[in-house]
ZAMARGU-4260 file (C-alpha; in steps of 0.2 Angstrom, whole numbers, plus 5000, padded with zeros to 4 digits):
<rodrens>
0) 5466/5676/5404 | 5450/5685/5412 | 5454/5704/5413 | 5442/5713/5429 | 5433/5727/5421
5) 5433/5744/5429 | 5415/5746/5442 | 5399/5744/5429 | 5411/5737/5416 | 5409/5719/5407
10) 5423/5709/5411 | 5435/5705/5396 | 5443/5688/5391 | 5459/5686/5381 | 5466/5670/5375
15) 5484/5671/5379 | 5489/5656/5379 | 5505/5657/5367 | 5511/5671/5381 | 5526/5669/5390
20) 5518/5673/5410 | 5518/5690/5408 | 5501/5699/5414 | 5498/5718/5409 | 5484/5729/5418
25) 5478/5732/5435 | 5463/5721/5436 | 5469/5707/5426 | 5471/5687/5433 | 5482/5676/5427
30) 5483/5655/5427 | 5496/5644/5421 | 5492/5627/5417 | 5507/5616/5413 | 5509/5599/5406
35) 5522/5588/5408 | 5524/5574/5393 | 5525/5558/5398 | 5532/5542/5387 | 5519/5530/5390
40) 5529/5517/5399 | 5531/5528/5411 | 5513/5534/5415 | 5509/5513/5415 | 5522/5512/5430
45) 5516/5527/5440 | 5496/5519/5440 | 5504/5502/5445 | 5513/5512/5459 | 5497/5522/5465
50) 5488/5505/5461 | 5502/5496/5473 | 5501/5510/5486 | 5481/5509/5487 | 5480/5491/5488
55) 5495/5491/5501 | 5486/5505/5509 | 5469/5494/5509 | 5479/5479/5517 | 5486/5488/5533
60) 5466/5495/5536 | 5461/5477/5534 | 5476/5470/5546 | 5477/5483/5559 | 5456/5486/5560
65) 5445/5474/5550 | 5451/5456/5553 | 5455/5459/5575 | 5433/5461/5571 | 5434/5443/5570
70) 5444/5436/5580 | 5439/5422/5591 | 5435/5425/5610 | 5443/5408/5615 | 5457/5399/5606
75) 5459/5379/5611 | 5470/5367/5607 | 5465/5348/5615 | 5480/5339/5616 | 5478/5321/5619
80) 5491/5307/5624 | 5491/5295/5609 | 5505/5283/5617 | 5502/5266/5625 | 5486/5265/5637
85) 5465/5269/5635 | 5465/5280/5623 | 5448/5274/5617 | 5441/5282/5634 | 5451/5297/5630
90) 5444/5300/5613 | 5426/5297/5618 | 5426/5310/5633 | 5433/5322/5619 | 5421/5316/5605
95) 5406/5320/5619 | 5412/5336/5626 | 5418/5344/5611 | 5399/5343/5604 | 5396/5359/5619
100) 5409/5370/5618 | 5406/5388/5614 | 5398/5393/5598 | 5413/5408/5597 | 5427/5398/5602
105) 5441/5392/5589 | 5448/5375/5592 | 5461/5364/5587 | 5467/5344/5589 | 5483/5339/5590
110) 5489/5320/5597 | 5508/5316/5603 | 5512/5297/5601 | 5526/5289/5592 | 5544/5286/5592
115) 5557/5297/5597 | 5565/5307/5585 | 5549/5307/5572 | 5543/5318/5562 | 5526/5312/5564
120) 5526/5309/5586 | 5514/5323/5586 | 5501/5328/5573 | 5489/5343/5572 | 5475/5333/5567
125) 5464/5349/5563 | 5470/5366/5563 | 5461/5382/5572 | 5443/5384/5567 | 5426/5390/5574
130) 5412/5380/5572 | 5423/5365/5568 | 5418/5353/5583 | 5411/5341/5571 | 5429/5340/5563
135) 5436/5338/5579 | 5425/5325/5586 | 5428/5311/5571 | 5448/5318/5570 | 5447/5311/5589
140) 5438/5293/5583 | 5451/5291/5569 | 5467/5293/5581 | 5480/5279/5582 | 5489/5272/5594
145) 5508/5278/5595 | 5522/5271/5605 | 5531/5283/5615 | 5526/5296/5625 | 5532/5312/5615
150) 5523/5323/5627 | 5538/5337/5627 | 5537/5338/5609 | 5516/5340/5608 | 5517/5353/5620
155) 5531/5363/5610 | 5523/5360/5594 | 5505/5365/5602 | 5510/5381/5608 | 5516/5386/5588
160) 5501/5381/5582 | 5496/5398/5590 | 5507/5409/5579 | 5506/5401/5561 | 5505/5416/5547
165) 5491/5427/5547 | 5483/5416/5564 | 5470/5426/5574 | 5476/5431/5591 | 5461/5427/5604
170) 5452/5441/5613 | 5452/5432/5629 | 5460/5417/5632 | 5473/5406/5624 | 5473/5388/5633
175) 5479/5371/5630 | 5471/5359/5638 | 5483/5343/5639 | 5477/5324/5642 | 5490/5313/5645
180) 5493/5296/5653 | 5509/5299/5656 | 5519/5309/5669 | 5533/5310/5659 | 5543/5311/5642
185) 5548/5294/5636 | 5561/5302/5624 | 5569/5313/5634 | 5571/5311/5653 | 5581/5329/5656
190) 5567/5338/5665 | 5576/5354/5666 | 5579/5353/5648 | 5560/5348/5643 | 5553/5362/5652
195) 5566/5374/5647 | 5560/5370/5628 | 5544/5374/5632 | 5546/5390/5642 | 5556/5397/5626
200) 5543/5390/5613 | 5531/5400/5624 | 5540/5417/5628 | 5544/5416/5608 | 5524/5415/5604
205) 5522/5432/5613 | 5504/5426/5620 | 5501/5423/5637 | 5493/5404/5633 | 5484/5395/5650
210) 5487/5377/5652 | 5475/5362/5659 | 5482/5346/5663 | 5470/5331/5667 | 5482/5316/5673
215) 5473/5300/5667 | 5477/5284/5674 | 5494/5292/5675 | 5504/5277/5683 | 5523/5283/5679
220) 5527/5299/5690 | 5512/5312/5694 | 5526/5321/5702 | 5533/5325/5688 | 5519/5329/5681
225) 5515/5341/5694 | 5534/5351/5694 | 5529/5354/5675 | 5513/5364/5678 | 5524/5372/5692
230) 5538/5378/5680 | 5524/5383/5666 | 5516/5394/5680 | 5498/5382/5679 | 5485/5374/5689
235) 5489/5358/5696 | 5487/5343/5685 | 5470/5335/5689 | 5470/5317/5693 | 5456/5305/5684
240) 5454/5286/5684 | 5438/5282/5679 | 5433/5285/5663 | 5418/5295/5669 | 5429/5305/5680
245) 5439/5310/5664 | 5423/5315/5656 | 5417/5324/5669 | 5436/5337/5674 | 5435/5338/5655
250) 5418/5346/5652 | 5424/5359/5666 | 5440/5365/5659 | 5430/5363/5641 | 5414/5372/5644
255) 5411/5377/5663 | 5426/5386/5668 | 5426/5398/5654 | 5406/5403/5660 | 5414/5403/5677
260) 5427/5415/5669 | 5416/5427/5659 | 5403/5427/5672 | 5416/5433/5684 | 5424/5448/5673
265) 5405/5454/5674 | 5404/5457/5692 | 5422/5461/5694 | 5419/5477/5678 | 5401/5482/5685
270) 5401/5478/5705 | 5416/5492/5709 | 5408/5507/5696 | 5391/5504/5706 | 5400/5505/5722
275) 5408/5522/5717 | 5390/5529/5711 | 5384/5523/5729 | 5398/5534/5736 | 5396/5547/5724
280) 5379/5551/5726 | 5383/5552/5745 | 5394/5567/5742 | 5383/5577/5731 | 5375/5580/5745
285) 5391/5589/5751 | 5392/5597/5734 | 5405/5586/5728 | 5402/5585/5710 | 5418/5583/5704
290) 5414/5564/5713 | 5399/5560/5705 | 5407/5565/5687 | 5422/5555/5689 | 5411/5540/5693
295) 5399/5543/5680 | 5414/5543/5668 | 5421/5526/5675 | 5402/5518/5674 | 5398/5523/5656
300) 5417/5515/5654 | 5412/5500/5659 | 5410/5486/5647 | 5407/5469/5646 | 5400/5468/5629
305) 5414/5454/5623 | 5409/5443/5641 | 5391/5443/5639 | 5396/5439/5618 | 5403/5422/5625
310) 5391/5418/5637 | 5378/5419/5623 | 5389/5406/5614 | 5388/5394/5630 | 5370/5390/5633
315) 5372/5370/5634 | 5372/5369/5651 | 5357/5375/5665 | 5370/5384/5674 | 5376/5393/5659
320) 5360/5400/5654 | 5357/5407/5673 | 5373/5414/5672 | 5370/5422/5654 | 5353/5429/5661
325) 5358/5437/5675 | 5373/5446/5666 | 5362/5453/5656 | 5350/5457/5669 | 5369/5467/5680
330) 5372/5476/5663 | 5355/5482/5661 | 5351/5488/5679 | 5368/5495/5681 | 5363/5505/5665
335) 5347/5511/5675 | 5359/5517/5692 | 5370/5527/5680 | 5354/5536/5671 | 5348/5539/5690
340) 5366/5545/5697 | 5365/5554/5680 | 5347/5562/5686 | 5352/5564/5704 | 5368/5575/5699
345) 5357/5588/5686 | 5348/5591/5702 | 5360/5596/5713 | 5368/5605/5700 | 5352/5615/5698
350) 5349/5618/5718 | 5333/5608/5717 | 5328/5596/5732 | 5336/5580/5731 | 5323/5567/5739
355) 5316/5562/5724 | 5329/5561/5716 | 5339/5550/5727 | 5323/5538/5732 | 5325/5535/5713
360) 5343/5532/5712 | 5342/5521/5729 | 5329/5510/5722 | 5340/5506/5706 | 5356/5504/5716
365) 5347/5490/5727 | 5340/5482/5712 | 5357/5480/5705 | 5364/5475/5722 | 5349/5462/5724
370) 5355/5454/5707 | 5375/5456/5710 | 5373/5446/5727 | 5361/5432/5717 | 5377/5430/5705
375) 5387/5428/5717 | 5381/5415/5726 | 5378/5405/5707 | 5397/5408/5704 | 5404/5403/5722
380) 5390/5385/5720 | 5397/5383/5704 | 5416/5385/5707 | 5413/5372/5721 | 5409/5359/5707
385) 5427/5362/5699 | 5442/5351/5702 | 5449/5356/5720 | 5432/5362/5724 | 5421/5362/5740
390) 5403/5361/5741
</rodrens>
């Protein structure tokens, strides 16, 4: 115990620790420090509990934070119709277009073929993955032919594939892109039923997953084909005979539409925040600043960090790298219309004369508008190219 001494005193220390809590004086502090015996058994099971509750603790940070770090912008399955037919042409357009598919993307392979009621009349041939197009392309060679036409069960056990333990939701987009020669299942003819199973197989995933049907040499009934896409919510099937016609529908739903896709977000995130600077920067000259903050705001909000990311990742093409470049190019000049809307505004706060600044901020907004048109006309030429499209 330390005992204050009175003003000009030294203090005083008394060891008191056989006392019983009782303090005597006016200037004295008193601690207690208590132990509490533990056998040792019990002291081993309390650190494996703090040890536990650490590691636990770790685990939901690594869950909930680290691992959605690297999840994969795109998530693809190719599933391919195995049954009777050319399945040698379909395995060659998948073998050469897999080869430029995006460097980010995780991809799968799963075939449907066999006879009904089998275990094995559809096969994940390999499992989610990025960088595993090489995988992909000899799984594709080394497919055999089945019998039947299990196409109900490959869609059913496609869309699981998405939600195996510990599976990586995409940031983007979940897809399956389907190539089948056949209209219909060969194992069950109930359509009603078939497309009820995969409905619940989807609504159970709790992902929103995008399908792409190329019909190839599909001689049974396209029109059943067609009232599935309707009932899964989808495009269309797309219709292919030659083999160079497969090839060609492939590599856009493969590798062109999604630089269609992420091209697009780009103008659709930048092009309105620019618009409410223009309008913005129109009102300040009414003193309306409360405007030009709130757009401000929404401009600095504006990201397309995760787009520009996948573009990077899909450079195969001509089109692609345009498309790449001149998102940078949006993101950057929109970058230089916020810092003058941002110059623009501290000088109408301040009373000062706006010309300069407003020459300054024009000029950036035309730039940016210059380039957004430039994009434009690239996407609308490039969607003509697509299935359905018009030159």
């Amino acid at each position: 115990m330390r005992v204050e001494p009175p003003p000009g005193g030294e203090p005083v220390s008394i060891d008191l620790r056989g006392a019983q809590g009782i303090s005597v004086g006016d200037h004295t502090v008193q601690k207690n420090t208590f132990w509490i015996a533990l056998p040792p058994a019990v002291r081993r099971l309390l650190i494996v509990v703090l040890a536990g509750v650490l590691v636990v603790g770790s685990g939901f940070v690594a869950v909930r934070w680290i691992v959605p770090m690297f999840a994969p912008i795109y998530k693809t399955t190719f599933l391919i119709d195995a049954a009777e037919g050319d399945l040698a042409s379909v395995t060659n357009a998948l073998t050469t277009v897999v080869g430029n598919s995006g460097e980010h993307d995780s991809q799968s392979l799963r075939s449907f073929g066999g006879d009904c009621g089998s275990e094995d009349n559809t096969t994940q041939l390999v499992g989610f993955g990025t960088g595993n197009r090489q995988e992909i392309a000899e799984a594709a060679r080394s497919v055999r032919q089945g019998s039947k036409a299990t196409l109900q069960r490959g869609i059913v056990e496609a869309v699981g594939d998405f939600t195996t333990p510990m599976s990586l939701k995409a940031k983007q987009v979940n897809r399956i892109i389907v190539v089948t020669r056949h209209g219909k299942d060969a194992c069950d003819p109930d359509d009603e039923f078939v497309q009820a199973q995969i409905r619940d197989r989807v609504a159970a995933a709790g992902l929103t997953i995008e399908f792409r049907f190329i019909g190839y040499q599909v001689l049974d009934d396209g029109e059943r084909l067609k009232e599935l896409t309707t009932q899964l919510k989808s495009q269309e099937p797309t219709f292919t005979n030659s083999p160079e016609e497969l090839k060609r529908v492939l590599t856009w739903f493969a590798t062109i539409e999604p630089v269609l896709r992420s091209s697009q977000s780009v103008v659709n995130v930048l092009n309105p925040t620019v618009d409410k600077l223009n309008s913005a920067s129109e009102a300040l000259k009414n003193g309306r600043f409360d405007l030009a903050d709130n757009a401000l705001a929404e401009a600095r909000d504006a990201v397309v960090d995760i787009e520009i990311k996948d573009l990077d990742g899909r450079t195969s093409s001509a089109e692609a790298v345009r498309l790449r470049d001149l998102a940078v190019r949006l993101r950057t000049l929109q970058a230089s219309v916020i810092e003058a809307a941002d110059a623009l505004l501290t000088s109408a706060r301040s009373g000062r004369n706006l010309a300069e600044p407003l020459a300054v901020y024009t000029k950036a907004a035309d730039g940016y508008n210059a380039v957004a048109r430039e994009m434009t006309d690239a996407l609308t030429s490039l969607r003509a190219q697509g299935p359905g499209g018009t030159r």
